[in-house]
N, C-alpha and C positions, 0 to 999 in steps of 0.2 A: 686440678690434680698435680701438676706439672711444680706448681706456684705452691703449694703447700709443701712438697718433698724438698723442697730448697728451703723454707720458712725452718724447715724441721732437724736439715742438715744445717744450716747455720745457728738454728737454737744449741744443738748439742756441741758441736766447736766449741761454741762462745763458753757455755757450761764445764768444757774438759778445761779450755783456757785458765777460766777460775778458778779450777779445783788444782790446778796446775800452781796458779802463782800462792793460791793460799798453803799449797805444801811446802814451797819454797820460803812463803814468810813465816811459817812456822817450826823453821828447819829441820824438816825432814828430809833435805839433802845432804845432810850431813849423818843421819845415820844412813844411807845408802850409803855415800862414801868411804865409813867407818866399814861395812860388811864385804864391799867391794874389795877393797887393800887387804881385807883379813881373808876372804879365800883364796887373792890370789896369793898372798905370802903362803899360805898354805898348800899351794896348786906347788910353787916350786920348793918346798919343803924349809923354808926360814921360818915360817912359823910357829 
């Protein structure tokens, strides 16, 4: 039981991992970025 809940926490890791580097090779950290800067210009009224 023990040896299966680890099998299953390291499957899903390893899974977040990729789905992590494939957003990044896709850049989708650049529209984060892009919406980041624009609320906060907005938060202090430059925007």
């Amino acid at each position: 039981m023990e040896r299966s809940k680890r099998i299953i926490r390291i499957t899903l890791l390893l899974a977040g991992f990729v789905m992590l580097l494939m957003g990044i090779v896709a850049g989708g950290y650049r529209d984060i970025w892009t919406k980041a800067v624009m609320v906060c210009m907005e938060c202090v009224g430059i925007g």
